[in-house]
C-alpha positions, -999 to 999 in steps of 0.1 A, spaced: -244 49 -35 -216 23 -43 -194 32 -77 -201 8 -102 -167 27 -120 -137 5 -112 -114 21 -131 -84 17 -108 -65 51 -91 -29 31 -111 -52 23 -145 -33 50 -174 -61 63 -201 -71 45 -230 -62 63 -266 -42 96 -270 -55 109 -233 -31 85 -222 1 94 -240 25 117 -218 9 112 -185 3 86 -159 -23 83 -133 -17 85 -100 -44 81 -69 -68 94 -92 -46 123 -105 -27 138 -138 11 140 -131 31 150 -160 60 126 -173 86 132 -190 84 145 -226 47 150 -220 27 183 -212 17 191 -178 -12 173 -172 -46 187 -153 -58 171 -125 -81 134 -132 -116 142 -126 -131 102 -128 -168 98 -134 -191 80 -103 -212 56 -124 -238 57 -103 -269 30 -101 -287 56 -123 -264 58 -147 -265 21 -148 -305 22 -148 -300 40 -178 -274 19 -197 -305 -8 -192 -325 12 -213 -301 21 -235 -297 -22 -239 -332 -27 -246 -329 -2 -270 -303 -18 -286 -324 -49 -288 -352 -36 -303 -331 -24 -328 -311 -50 -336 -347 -72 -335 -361 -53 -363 -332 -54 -381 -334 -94 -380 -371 -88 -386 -365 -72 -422 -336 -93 -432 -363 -124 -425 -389 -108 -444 -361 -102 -468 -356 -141 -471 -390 -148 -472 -398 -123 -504 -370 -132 -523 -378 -170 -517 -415 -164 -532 -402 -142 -557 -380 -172 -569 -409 -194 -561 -426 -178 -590 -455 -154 -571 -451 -127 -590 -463 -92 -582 -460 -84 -539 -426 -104 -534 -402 -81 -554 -418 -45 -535 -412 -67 -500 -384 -77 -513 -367 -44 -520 -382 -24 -495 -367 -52 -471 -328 -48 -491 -326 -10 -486 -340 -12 -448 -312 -35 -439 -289 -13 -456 -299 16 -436 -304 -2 -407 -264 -19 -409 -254 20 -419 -269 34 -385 -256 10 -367 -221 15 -379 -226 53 -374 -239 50 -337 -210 22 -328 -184 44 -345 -191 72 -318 -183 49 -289 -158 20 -299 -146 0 -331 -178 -20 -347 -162 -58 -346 -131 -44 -328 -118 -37 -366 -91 -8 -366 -117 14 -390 -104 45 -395 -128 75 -377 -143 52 -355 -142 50 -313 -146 90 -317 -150 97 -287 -125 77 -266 -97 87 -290 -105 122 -298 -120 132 -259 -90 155 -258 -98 175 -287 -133 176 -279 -127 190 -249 -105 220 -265 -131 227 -292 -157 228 -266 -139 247 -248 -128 274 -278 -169 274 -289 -179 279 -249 -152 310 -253 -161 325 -282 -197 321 -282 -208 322 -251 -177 341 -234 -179 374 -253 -179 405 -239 -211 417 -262 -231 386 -254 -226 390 -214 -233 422 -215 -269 416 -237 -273 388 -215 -270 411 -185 -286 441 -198 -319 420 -207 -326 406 -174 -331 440 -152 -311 432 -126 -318 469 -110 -348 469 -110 -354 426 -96 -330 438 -66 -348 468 -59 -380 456 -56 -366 420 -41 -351 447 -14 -382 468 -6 -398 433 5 -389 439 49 -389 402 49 -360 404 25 -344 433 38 -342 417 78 -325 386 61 -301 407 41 -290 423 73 -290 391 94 -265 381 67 -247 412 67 -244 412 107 -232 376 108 -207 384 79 -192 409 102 -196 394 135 -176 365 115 -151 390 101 -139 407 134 -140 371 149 -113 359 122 -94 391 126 -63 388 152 -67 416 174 -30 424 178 -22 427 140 -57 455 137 -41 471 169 -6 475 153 -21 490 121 -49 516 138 -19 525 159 9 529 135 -17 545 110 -34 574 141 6 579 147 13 582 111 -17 601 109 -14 627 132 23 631 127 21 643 93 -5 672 99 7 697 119 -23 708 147 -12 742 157 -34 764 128 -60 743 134 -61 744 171 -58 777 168 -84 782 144 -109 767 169 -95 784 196 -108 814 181 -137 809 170 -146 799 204 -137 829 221 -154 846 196 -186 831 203 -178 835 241 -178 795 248 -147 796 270 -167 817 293 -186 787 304 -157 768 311 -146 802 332 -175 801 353 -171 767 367 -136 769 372 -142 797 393 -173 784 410 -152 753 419 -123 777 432 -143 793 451 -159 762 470 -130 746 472 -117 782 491 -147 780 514 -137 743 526 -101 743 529 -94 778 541 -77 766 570 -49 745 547 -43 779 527 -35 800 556 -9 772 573 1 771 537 9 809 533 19 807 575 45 783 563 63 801 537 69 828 561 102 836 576 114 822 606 122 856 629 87 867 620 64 859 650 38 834 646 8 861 653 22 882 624 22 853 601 -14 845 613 -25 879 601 -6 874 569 -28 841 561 -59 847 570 -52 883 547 -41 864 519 -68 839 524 -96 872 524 -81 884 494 -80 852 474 -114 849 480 -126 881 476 -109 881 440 -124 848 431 -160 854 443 -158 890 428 -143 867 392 -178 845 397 -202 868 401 -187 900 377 -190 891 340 -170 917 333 -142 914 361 -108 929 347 -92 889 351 -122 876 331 -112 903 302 -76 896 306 -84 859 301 -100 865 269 -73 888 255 -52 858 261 -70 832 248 -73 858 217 -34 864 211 -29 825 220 -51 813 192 -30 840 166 -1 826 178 -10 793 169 -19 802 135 9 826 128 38 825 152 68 798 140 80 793 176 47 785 192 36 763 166 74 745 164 64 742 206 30 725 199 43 703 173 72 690 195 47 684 223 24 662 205 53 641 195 60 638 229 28 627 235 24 601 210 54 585 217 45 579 250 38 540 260 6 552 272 -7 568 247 -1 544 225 -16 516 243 -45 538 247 -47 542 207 -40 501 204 -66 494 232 -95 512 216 -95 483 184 -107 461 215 -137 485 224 -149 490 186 -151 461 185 -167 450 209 -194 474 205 -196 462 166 -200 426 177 -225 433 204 -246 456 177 -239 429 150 -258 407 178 -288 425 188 -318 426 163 -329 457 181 -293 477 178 -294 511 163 -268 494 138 -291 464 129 -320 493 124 -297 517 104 -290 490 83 -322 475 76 -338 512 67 -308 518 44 -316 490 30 -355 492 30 -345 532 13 -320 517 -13 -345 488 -24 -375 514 -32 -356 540 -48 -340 510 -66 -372 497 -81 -386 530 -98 -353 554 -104 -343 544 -138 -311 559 -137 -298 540 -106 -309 509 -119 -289 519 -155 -260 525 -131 -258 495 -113 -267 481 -146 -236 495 -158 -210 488 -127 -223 447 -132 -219 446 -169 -186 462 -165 -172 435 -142 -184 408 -156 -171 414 -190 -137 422 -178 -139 387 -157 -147 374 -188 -126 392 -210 -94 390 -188 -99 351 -176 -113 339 -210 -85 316 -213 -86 299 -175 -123 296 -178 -124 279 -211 -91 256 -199 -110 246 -169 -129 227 -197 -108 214 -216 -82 201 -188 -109 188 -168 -123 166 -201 -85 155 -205 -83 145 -174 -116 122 -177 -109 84 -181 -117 75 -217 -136 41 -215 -156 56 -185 -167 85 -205 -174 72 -233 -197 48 -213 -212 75 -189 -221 93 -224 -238 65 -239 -256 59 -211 -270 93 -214 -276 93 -251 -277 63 -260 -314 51 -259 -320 80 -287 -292 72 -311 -310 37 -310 -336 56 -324 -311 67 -358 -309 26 -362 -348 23 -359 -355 54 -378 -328 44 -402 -344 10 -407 -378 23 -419 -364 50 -441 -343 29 -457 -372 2 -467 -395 32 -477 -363 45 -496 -360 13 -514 -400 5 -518 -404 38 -537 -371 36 -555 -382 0 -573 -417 11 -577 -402 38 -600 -379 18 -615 -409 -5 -622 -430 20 -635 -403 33 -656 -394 -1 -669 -430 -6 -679 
């Protein structure tokens, strides 16, 4: 709708508002010897605002009209008075006086709120465009105390059950698939945002960070021991040997030109033939015999190593000083890192594409959390005098700590108000019942002065 204000963006407040501060394309800037001024928040007289300054007009004249109408009636009863009817004219009369009195009294009362009756400089009149400021910081000091104390939020809090009205809002599925709609979308909109070179650079430097300051050996070696102990290297034994000894059976010819190739160059070639393929019997014969004996003598020795390695890593200085200089090694190896940056990119991926689907384990975890939470929510009294707690909590230390930018948000925002437009954006809204002071006023006033002469009447008779 068009604005009916058109209070220009160069036009400086009207009254005190004014004093210290010039308006500027609609804002506050502070001049010299003036405070700093907030930010000009104009009104937008809007056609229903003016819709209602019609009624508030035809209150006015309705008002005004029975005001004429008693001061005629007035006229009339004191001109039959003086005509010499005696009896009705002097109650009329009277009651007439007193409701013009009451009627002119109103009026001055109602006018005095918005603007000088008769344009007279009266003293404690045009209230509210000269003392908007101040109203503003009272308002704002009563909305502070009163209403932004940390025993009144926390009643307020504490009476509506907010436990138990999320629980049960929560154990609705309906709910509980739209909380985690929003939850997925908040995410998928999260890792969107996020740059994927700054997350990389801080998983990196913190894995690095991370794995540099604990030392692995004990640990490793801890493990290492309890797997031997439970025998779950030997798995790990038997394949190695049964892909050994395949791997014998399909390349037996490269091992014996490999062991014919070491040999010596005066031996003859027949001799070195002999060598290989025994070498090559051997080899396999100790492998097979490794596969298929449990206990095979190598298998044993392989587990007393294993054993005195994993002590070692727990209790010898020079092994562990070994392991720990070998994993710096390997973390400070460009691969390794890219391979630590690199798997940002493939979290979240995955996240994104579970954030996605509606049928995701993620999605489905969520929403039975969720679903869990909301019931045990609804009918365990001490989790909803927890949560309870935690809310009440915050928001009276938001309300305790920010008191004073919450209530100045008030006040500067009514100082920075144009003074003629609020003053007639608040008489549009309350105007048409302050007419009703001038019309109540009116007939109080004659019913004031009709029983004040009957009982000075009766008492003069």
């Amino acid at each position: 709708m068009e604005r009916i204000d058109r209070t220009g963006p160069g036009e400086q407040g009207a009254g005190p508002q004014g004093r210290g501060r010039e308006r500027v394309a609609g804002a506050a800037r502070p001049v010299p010897g003036g405070r700093p001024a907030p930010l000009a928040a104009s009104f937008a007289y809007t056609a229903a605002d003016e819709e209602k300054r019609r009624g508030v007009r035809r209150m006015k004249t309705t008002a005004t009209g029975l005001l004429l109408l008693v001061a005629l009636v007035y006229v009339l009863a004191t001109w039959a008075k003086n005509a010499g009817v005696g009896g009705w004219p002097g109650f009329v009369a009277a009651a007439a006086e007193a409701g013009m009195v009451g009627a002119l009294a109103d009026w001055f009362a109602v006018t005095a709120l918005f603007k000088r009756p008769l344009g007279l400089p009266i003293p404690h009149t045009a209230i509210i465009p000269t003392k908007k400021d101040q109203l503003g910081a009272s308002l704002g000091s009563f909305v502070g105390e009163n209403f932004l104390s940390g025993d009144v939020v926390r009643s307020r809090i504490h009476a509506l059950g907010i436990g138990g009205r999320v629980g049960a809002w929560l154990a609705e599925p309906a709910h509980a698939d739209r909380v985690t709609a929003e939850l997925s979308t908040a995410l998928r909109g999260a890792l969107t945002v996020l740059r994927d070179s700054d997350v990389q650079a801080v998983v990196g430097e913190a894995i690095t960070r991370r794995a540099n300051a604990a030392e692995i050996a004990p640990g490793l070696g801890k493990m290492l021991e309890k797997i031997v102990a439970d025998g779950g290297h030997r798995r790990v034994v038997d394949l190695i040997c049964v892909r050994a000894h395949d791997w014998l059976v399909l390349h037996g010819d490269s091992v014996m030109n490999a062991v014919q190739g070491g040999a010596p160059g005066w031996t003859p070639r027949f001799v070195d033939k002999r060598v290989g393929e025994r070498v090559y019997k051997e080899l396999l014969r100790f492998v097979t015999e490794m596969r298929d004996m449990p206990g095979h003598p190598a298998r044993a020795a392989i587990d007393t190593f294993l054993t005195d390695f994993a002590a070692d890593l727990q209790t010898d200085e020079d092994t562990r000083a070994r392991v720990e200089r070998l994993k710096s090694e390997i973390l400070g190896r460009a691969e390794v890192q890219e391979v630590i940056a690199s798997a940002w990119s493939s979290v979240r991926t995955m996240i994104i594409t579970a954030a996605d689907d509606e049928q995701s384990e993620l999605r489905l975890r969520a929403r039975a959390s969720l679903l869990t939470f909301g019931a045990r929510l609804a009918t365990d009294g001490r989790m909803q005098a927890k949560l309870e707690g935690w809310l009440e909590d915050a928001a009276v230390y938001v309300v305790t700590t920010y008191r004073a930018e919450i209530t100045s948000l008030i006040s500067d925002t009514v100082a920075g108000w144009d003074a003629a437009q609020t003053s007639k954006k608040i008489e549009a809204h309350i105007g048409r019942d302050l007419q009703f002071i001038r019309i109540n006023g009116t007939v109080v006033g004659a019913l004031a002065g009709l029983l004040i002469y009957t009982v000075s009447r009766a008492l003069g008779a």
